[in-house]
N, CA, C and O atoms as CSV, one atom per row, in Angstrom:
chain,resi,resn,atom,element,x,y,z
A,1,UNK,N,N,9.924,1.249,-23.736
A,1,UNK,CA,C,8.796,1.219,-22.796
A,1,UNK,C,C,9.204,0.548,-21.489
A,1,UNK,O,O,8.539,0.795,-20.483
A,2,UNK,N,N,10.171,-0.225,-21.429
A,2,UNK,CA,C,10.466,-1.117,-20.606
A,2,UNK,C,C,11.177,-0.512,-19.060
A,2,UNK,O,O,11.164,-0.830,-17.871
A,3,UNK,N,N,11.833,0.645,-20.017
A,3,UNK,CA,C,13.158,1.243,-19.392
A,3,UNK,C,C,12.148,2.221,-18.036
A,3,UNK,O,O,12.652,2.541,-16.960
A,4,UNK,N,N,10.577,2.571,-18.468
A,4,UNK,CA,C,9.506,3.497,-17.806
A,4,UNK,C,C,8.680,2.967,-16.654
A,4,UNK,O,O,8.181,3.581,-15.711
A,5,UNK,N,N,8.646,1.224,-17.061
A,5,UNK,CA,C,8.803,0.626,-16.164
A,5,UNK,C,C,9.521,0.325,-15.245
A,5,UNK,O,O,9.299,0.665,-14.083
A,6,UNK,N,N,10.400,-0.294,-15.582
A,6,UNK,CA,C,11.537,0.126,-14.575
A,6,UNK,C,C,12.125,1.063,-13.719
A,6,UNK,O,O,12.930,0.964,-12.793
A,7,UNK,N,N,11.596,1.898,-14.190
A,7,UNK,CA,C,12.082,3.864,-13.138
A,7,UNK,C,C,10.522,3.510,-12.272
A,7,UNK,O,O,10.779,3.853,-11.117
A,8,UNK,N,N,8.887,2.934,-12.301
A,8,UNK,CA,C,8.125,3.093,-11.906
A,8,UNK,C,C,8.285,1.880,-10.874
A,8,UNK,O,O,7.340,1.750,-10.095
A,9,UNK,N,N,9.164,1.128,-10.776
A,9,UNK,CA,C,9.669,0.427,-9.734
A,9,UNK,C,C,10.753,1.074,-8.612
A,9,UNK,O,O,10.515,1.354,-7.437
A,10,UNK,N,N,11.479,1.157,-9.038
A,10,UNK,CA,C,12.389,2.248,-8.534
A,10,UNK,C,C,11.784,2.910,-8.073
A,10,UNK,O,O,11.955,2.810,-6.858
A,11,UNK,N,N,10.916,3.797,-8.369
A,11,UNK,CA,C,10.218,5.234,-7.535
A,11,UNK,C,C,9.841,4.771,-6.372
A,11,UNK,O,O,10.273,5.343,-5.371
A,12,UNK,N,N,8.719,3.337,-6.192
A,12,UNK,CA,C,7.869,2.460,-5.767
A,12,UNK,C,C,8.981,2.146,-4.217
A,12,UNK,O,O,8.706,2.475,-3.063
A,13,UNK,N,N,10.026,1.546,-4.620
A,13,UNK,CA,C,11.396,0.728,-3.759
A,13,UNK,C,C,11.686,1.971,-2.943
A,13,UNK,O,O,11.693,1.900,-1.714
A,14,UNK,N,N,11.940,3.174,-3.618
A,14,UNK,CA,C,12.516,4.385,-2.898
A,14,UNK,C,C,11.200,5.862,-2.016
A,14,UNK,O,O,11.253,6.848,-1.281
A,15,UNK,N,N,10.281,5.094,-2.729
A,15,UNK,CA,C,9.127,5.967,-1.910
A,15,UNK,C,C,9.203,6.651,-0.817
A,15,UNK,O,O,9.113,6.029,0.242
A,16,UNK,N,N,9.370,7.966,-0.798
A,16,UNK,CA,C,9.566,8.850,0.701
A,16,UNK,C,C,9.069,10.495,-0.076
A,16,UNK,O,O,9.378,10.906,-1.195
A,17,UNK,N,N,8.115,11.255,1.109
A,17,UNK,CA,C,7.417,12.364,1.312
A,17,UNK,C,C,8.342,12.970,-0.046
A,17,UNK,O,O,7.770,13.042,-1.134
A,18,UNK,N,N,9.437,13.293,0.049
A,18,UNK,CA,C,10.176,14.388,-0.693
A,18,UNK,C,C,10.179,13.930,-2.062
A,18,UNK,O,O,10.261,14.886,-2.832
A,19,UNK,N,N,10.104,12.540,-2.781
A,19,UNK,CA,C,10.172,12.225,-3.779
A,19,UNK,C,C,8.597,12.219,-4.642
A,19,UNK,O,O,8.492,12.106,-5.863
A,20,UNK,N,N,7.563,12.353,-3.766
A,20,UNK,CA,C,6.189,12.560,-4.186
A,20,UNK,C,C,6.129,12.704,-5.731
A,20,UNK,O,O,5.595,11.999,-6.587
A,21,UNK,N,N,7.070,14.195,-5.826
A,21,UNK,CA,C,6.444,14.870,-7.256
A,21,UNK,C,C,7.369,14.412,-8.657
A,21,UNK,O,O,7.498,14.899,-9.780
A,22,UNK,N,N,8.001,13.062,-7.867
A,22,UNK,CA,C,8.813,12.469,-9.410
A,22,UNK,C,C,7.864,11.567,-10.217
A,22,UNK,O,O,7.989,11.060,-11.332
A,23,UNK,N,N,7.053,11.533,-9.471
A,23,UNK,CA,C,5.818,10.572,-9.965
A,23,UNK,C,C,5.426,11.558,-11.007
A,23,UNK,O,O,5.064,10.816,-11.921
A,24,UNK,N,N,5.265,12.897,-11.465
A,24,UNK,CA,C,4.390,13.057,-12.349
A,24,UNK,C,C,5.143,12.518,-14.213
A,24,UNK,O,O,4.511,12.161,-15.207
A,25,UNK,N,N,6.324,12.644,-14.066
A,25,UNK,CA,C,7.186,12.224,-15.234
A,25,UNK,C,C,6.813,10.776,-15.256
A,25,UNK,O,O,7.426,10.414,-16.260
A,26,UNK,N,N,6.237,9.770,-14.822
A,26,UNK,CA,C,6.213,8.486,-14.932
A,26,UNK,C,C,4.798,7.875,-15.335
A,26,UNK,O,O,4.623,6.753,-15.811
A,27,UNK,N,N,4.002,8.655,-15.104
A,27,UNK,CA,C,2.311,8.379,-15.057
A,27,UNK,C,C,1.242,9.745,-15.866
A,27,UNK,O,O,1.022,10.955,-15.797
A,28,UNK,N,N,0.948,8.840,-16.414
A,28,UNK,CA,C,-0.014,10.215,-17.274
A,28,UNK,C,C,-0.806,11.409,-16.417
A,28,UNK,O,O,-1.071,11.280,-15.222
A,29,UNK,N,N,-0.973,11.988,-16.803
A,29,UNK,CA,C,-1.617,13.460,-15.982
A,29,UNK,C,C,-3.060,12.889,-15.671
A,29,UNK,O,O,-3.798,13.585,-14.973
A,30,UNK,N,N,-3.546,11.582,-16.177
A,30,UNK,CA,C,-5.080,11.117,-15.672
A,30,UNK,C,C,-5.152,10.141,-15.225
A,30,UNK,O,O,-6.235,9.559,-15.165
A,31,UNK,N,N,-3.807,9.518,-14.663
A,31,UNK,CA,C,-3.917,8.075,-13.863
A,31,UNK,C,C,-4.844,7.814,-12.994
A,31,UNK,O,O,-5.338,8.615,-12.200
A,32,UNK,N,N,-5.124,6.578,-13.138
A,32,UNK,CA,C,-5.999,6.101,-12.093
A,32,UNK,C,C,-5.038,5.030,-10.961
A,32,UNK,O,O,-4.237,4.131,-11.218
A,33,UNK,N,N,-5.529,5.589,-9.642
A,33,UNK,CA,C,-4.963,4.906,-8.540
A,33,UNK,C,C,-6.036,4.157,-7.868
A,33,UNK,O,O,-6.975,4.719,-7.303
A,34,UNK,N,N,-5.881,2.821,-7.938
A,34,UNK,CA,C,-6.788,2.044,-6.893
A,34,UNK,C,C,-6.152,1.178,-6.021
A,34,UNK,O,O,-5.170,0.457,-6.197
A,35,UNK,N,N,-6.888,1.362,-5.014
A,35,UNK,CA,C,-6.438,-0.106,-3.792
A,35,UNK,C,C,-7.195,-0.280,-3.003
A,35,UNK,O,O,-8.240,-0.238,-3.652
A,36,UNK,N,N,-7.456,-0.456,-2.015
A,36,UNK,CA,C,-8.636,-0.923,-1.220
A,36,UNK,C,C,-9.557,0.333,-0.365
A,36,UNK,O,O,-10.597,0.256,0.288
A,37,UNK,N,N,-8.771,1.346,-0.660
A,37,UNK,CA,C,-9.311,2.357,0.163
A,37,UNK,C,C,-9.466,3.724,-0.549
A,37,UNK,O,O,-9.994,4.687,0.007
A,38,UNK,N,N,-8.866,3.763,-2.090
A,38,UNK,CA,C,-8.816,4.990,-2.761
A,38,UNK,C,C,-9.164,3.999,-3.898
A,38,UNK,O,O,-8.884,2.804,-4.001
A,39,UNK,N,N,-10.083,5.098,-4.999
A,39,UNK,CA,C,-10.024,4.660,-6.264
A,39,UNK,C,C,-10.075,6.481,-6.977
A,39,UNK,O,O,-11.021,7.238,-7.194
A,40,UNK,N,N,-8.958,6.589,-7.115
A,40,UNK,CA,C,-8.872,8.463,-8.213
A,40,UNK,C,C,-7.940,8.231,-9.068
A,40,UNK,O,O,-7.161,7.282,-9.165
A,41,UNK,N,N,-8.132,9.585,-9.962
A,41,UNK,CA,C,-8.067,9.751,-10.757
A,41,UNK,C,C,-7.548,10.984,-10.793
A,41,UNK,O,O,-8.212,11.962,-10.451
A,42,UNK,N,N,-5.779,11.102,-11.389
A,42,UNK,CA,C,-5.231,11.987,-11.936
A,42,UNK,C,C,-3.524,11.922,-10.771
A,42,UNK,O,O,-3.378,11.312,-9.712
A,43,UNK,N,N,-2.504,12.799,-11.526
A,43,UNK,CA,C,-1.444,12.918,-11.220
A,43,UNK,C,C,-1.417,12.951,-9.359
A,43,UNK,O,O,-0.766,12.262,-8.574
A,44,UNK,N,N,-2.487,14.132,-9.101
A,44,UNK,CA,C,-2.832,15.535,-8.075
A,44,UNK,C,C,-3.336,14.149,-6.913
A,44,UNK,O,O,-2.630,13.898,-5.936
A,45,UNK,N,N,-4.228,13.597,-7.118
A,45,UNK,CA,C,-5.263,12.624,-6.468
A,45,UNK,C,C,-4.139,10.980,-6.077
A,45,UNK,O,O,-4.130,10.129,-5.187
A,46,UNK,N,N,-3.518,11.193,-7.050
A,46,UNK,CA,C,-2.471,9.601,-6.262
A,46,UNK,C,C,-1.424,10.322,-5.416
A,46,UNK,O,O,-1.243,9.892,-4.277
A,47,UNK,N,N,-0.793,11.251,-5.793
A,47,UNK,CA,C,0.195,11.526,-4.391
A,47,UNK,C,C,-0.344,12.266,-3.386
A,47,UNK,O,O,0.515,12.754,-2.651
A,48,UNK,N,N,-1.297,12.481,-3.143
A,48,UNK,CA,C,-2.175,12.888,-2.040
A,48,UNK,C,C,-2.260,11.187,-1.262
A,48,UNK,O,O,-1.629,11.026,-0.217
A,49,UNK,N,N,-3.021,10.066,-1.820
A,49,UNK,CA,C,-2.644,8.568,-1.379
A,49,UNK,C,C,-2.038,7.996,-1.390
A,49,UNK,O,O,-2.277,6.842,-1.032
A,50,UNK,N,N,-0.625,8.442,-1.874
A,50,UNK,CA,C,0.590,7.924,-1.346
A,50,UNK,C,C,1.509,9.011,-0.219
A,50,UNK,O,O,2.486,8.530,0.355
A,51,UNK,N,N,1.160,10.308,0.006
A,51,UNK,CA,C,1.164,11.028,1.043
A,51,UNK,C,C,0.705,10.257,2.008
A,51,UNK,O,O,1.442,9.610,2.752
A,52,UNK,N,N,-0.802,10.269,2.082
A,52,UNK,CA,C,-0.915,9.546,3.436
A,52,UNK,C,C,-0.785,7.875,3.821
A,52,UNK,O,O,-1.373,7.382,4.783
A,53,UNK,N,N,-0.205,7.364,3.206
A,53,UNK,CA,C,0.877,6.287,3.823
A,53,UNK,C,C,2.116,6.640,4.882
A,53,UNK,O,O,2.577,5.894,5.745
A,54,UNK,N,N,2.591,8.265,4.493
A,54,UNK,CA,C,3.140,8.247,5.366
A,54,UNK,C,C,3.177,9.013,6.635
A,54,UNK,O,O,3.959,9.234,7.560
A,55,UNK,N,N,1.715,9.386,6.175
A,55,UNK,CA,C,1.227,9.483,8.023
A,55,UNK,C,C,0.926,8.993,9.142
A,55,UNK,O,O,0.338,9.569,10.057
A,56,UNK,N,N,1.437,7.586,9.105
A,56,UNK,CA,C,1.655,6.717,10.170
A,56,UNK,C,C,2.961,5.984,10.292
A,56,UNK,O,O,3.215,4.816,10.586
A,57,UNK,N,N,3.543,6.778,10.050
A,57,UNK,CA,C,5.108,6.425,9.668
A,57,UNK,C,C,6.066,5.934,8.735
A,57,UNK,O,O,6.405,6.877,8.020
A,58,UNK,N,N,6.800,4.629,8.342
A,58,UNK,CA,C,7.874,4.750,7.419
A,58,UNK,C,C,7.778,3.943,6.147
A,58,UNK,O,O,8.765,3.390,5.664
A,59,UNK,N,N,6.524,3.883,5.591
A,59,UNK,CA,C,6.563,2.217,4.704
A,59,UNK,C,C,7.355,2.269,3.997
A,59,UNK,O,O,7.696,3.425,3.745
A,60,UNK,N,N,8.227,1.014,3.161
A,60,UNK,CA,C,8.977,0.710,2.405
A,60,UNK,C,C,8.194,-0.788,1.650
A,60,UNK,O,O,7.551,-1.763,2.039
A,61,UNK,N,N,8.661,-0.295,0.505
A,61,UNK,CA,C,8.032,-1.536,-0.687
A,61,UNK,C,C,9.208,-2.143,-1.354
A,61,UNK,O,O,10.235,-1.569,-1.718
A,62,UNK,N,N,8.950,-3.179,-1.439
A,62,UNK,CA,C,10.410,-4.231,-2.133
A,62,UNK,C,C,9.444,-4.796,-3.119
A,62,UNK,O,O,8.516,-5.418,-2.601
A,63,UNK,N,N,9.448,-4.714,-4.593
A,63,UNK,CA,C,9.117,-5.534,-5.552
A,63,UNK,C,C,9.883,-6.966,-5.449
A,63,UNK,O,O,11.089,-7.115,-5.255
A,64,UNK,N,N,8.898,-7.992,-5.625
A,64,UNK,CA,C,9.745,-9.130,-5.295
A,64,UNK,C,C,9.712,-9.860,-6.860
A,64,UNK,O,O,10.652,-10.376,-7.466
A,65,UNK,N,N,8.808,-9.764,-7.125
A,65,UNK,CA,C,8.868,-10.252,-8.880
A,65,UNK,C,C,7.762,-9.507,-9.941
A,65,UNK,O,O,6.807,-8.962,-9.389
A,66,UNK,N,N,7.828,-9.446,-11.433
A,66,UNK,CA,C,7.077,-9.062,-12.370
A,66,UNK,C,C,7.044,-10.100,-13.128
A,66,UNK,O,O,7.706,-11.137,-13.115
A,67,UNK,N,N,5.909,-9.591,-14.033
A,67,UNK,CA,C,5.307,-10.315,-15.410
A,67,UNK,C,C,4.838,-9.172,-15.947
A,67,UNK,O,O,4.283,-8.239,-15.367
A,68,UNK,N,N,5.160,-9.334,-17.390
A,68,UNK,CA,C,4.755,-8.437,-18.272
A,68,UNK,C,C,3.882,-9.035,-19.547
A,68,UNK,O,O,4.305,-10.092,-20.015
A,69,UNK,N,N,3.033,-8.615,-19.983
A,69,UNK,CA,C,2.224,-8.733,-21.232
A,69,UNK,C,C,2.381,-7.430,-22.602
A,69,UNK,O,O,3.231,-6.591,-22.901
A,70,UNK,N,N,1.606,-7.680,-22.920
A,70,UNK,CA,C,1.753,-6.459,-24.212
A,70,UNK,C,C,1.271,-5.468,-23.362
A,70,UNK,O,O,2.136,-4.609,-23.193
A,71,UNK,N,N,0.016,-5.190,-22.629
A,71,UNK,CA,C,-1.010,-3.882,-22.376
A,71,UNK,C,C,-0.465,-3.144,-21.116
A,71,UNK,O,O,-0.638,-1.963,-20.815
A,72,UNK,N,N,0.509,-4.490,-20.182
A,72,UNK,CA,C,-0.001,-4.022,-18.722
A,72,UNK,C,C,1.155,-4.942,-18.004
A,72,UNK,O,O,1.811,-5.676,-18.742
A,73,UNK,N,N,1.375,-4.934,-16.881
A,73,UNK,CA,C,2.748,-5.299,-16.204
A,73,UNK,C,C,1.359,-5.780,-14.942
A,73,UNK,O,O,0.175,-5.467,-14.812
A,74,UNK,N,N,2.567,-6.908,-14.018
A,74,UNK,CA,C,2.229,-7.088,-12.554
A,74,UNK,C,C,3.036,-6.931,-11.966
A,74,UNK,O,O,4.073,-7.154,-12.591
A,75,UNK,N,N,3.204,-6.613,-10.910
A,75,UNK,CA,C,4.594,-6.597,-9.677
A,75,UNK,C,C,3.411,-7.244,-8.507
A,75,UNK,O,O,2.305,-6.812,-8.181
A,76,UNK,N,N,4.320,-8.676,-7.979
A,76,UNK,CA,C,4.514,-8.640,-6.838
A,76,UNK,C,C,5.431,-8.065,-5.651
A,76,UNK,O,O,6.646,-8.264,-5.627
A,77,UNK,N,N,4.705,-7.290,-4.613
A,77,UNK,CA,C,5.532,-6.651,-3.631
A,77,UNK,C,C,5.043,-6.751,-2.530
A,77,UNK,O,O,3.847,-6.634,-2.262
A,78,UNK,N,N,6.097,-7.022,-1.642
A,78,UNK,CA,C,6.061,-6.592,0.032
A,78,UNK,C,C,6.100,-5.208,0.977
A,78,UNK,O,O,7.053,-4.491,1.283
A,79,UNK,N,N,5.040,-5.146,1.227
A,79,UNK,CA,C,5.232,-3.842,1.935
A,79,UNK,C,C,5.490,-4.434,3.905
A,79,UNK,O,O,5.114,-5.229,4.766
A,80,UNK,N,N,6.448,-3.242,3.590
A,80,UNK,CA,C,7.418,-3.122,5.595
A,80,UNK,C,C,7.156,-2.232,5.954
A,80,UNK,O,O,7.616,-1.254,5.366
A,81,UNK,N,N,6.181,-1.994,7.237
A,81,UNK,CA,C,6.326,-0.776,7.896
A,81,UNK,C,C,7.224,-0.824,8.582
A,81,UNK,O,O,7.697,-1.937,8.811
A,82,UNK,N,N,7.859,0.421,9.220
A,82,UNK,CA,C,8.909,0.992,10.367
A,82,UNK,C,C,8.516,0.042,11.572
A,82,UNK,O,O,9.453,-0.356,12.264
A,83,UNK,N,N,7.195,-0.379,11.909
A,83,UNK,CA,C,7.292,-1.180,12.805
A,83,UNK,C,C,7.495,-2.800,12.858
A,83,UNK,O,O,7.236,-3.602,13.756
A,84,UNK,N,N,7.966,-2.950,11.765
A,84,UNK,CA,C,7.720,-4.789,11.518
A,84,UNK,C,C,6.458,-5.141,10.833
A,84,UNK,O,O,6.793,-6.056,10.081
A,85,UNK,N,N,5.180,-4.924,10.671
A,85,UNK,CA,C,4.581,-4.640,10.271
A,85,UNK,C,C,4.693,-5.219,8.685
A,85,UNK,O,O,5.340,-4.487,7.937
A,86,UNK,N,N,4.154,-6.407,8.111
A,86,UNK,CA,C,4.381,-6.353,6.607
A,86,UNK,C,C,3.268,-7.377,6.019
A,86,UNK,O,O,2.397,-8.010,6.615
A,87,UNK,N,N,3.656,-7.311,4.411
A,87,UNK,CA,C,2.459,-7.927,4.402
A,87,UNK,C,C,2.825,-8.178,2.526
A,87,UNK,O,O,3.822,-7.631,2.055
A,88,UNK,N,N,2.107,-8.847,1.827
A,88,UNK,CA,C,2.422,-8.846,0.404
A,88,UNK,C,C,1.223,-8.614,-0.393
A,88,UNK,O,O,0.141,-9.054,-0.004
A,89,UNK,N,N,1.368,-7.753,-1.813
A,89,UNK,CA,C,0.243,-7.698,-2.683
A,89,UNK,C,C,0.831,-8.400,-3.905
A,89,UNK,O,O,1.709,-9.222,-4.163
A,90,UNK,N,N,-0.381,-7.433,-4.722
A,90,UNK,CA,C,-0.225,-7.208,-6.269
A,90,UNK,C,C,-0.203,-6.248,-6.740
A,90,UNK,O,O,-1.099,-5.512,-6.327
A,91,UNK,N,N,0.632,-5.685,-7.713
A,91,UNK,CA,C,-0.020,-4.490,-8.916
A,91,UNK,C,C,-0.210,-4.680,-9.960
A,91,UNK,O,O,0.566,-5.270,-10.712
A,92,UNK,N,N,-1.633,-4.081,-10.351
A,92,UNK,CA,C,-1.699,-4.776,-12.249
A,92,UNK,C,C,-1.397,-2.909,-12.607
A,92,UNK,O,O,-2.087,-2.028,-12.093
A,93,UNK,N,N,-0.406,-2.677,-13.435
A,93,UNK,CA,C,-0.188,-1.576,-14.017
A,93,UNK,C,C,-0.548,-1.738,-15.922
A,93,UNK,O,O,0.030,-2.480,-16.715
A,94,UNK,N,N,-1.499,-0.915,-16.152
A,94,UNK,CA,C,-1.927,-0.744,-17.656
A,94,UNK,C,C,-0.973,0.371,-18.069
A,94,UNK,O,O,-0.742,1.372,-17.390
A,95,UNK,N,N,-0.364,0.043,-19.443
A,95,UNK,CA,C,0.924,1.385,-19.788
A,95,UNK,C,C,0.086,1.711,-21.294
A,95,UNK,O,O,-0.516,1.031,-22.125
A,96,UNK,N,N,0.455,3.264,-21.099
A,96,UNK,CA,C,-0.036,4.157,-22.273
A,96,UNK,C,C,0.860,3.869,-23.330
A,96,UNK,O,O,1.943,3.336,-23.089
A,97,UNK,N,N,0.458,4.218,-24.657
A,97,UNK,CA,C,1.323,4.007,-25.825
A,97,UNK,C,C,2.748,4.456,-25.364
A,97,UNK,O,O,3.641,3.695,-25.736
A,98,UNK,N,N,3.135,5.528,-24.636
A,98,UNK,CA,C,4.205,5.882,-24.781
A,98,UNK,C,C,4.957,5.362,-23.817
A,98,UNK,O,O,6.096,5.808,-23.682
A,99,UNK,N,N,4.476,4.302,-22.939
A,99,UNK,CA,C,4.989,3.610,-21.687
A,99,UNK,C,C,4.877,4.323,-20.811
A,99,UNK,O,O,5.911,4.134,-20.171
A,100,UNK,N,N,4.170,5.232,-20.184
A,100,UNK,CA,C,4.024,5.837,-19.150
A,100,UNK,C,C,2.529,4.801,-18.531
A,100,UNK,O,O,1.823,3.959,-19.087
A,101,UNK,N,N,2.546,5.476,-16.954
A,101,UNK,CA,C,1.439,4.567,-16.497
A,101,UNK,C,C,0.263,5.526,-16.655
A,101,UNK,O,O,0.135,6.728,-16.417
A,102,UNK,N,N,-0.967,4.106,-17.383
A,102,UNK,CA,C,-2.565,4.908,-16.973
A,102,UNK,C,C,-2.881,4.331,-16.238
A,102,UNK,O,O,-3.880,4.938,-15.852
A,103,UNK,N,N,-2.767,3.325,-15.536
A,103,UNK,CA,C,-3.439,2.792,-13.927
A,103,UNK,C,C,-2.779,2.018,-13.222
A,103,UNK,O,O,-1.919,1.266,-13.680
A,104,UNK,N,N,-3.109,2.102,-11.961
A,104,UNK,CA,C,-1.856,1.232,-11.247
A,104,UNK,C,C,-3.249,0.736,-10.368
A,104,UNK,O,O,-3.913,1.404,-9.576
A,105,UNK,N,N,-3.345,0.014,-10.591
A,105,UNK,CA,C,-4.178,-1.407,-9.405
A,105,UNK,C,C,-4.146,-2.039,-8.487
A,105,UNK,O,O,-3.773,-3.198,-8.670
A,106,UNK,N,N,-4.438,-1.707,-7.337
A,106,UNK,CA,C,-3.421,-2.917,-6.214
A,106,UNK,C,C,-4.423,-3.895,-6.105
A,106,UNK,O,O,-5.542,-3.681,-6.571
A,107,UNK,N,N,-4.111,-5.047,-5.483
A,107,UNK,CA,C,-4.692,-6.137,-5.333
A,107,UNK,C,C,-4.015,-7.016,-3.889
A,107,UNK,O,O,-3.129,-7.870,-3.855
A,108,UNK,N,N,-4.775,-6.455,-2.854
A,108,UNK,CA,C,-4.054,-6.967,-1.586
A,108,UNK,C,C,-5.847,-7.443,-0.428
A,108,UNK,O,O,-6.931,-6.868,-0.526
A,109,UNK,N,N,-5.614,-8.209,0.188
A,109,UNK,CA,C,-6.374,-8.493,1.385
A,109,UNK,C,C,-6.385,-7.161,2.421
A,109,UNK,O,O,-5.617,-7.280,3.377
A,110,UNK,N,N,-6.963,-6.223,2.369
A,110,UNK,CA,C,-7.774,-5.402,3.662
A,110,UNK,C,C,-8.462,-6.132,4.536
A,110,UNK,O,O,-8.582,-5.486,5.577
A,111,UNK,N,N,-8.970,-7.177,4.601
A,111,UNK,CA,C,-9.905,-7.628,5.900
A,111,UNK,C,C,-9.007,-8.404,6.710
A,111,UNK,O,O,-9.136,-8.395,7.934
A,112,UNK,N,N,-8.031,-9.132,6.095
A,112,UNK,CA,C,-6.896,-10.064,7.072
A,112,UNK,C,C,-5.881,-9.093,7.355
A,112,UNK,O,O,-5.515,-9.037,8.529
A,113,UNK,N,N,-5.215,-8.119,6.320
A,113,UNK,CA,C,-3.931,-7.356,6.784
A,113,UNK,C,C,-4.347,-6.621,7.769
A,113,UNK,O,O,-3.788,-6.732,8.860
A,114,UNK,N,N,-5.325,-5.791,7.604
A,114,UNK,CA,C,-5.935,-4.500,8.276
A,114,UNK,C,C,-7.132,-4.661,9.558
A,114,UNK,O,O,-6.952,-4.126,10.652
A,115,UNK,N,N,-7.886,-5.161,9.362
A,115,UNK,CA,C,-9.414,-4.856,9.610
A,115,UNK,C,C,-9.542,-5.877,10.458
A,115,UNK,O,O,-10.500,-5.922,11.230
A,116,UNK,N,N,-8.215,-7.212,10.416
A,116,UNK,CA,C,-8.330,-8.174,11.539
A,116,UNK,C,C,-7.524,-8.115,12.669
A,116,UNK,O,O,-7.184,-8.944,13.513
A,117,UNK,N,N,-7.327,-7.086,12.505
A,117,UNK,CA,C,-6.290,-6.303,13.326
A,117,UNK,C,C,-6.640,-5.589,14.380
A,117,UNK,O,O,-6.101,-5.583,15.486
A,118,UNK,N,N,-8.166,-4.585,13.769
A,118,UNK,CA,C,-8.637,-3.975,14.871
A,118,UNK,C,C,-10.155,-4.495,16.110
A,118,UNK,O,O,-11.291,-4.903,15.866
A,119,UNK,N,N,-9.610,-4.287,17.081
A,119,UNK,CA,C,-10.229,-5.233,18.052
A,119,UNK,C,C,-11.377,-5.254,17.940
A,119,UNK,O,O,-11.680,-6.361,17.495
A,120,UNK,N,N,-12.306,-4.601,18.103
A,120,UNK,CA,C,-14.245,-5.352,18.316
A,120,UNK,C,C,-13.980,-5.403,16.510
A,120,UNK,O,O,-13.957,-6.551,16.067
A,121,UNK,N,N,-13.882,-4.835,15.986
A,121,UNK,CA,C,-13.923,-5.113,14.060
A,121,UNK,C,C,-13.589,-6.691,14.165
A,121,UNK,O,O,-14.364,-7.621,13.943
A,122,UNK,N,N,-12.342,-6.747,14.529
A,122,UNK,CA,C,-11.153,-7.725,14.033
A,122,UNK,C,C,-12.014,-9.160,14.478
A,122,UNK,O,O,-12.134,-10.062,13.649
A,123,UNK,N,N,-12.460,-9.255,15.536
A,123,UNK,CA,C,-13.196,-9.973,15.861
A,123,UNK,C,C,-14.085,-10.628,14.680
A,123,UNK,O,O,-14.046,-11.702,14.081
A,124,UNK,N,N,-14.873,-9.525,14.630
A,124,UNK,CA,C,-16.687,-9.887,13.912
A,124,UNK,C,C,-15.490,-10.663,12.446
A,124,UNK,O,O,-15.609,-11.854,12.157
A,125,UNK,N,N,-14.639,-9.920,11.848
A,125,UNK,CA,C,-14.533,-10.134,10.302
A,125,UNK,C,C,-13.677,-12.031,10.581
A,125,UNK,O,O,-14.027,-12.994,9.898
A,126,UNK,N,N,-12.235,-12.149,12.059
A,126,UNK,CA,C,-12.468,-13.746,12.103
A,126,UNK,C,C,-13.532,-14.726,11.995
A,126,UNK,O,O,-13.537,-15.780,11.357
A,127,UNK,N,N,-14.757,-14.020,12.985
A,127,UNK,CA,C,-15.458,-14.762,12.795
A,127,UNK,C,C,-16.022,-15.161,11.642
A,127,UNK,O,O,-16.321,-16.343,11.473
A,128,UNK,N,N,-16.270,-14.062,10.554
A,128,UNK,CA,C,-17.145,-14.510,9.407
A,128,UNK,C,C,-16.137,-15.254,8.762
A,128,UNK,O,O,-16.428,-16.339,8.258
A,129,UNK,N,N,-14.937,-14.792,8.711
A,129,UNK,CA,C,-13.822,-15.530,7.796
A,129,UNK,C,C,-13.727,-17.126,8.606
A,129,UNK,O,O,-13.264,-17.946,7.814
A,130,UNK,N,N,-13.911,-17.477,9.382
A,130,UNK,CA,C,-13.901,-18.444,10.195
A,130,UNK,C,C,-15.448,-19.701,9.501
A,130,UNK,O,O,-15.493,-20.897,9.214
A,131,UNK,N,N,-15.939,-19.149,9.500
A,131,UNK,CA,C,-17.254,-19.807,9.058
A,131,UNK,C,C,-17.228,-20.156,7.374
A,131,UNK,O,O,-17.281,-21.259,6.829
A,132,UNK,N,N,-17.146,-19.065,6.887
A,132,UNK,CA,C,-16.677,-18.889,5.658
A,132,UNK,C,C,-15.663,-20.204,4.887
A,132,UNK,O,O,-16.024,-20.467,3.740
A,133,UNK,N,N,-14.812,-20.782,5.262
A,133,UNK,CA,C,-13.823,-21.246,5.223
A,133,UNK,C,C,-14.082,-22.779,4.862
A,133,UNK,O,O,-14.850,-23.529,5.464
A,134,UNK,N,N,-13.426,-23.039,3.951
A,134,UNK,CA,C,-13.836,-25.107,3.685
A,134,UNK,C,C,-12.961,-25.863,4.907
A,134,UNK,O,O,-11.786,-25.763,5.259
A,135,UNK,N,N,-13.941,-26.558,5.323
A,135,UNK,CA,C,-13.202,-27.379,6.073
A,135,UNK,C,C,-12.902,-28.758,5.558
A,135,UNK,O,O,-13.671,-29.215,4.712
A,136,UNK,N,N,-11.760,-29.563,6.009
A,136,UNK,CA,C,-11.627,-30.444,5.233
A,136,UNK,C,C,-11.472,-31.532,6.213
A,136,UNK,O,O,-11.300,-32.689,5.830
């Protein structure tokens, strides 16, 4: 099981347009893909959202560490865009009896990576995050 993990890192590290459809050997035909902006379901529906990652140009993902349990794996990783651009998550991946993946989970900040980024948005969400915040 271990060895399925490991190729689902690899895929992850080497991610580019042409390698899309190696994903279906690694992940069950009903995976579920979530992250802050997609939550689907099936082979067809995650490389369509990992397609458009690269319609704004070049991302690259570096797993920086895992933990594994009996049900389900984590990877911490850094994602690099082509422009400098980076930032770090989580993945909680749940593995099917046969070690293939049934869900891959991300777990990253959208309102600080993304959303504070864009100008009249980026604004309003400092501010609330600003208020929000313990002061000490």
């Amino acid at each position: 099981m271990s060895d399925r993990l490991d190729d689902y890192i690899t895929y992850f590290e080497r991610l580019s347009p042409d390698r899309l459809d190696d994903l279906d050997a690694l992940v069950m035909p009903d995976v579920r893909f979530k992250d802050p902006f997609n939550d689907v379901h099936g082979a067809v529906a995650m490389k369509k959202a990992l397609a458009m990652a690269f319609e704004h140009g070049t991302p690259r993902f570096e797993v920086i560490d895992r933990a594994r349990g009996e049900r389900a794996a984590y990877l911490l990783w850094r994602y690099v865009h082509g422009t400098g651009f980076a930032f770090e998550g989580m993945t909680e991946i749940r593995l099917a009896p046969d070690g293939r993946i049934a869900e891959h989970i991300d777990h990253w900040d959208s309102g600080s990576v993304l959303y504070a980024h864009v100008p009249v948005l980026g604004w309003f969400v400092r501010l609330v995050r600003d208020r929000l915040k313990v002061r000490g």
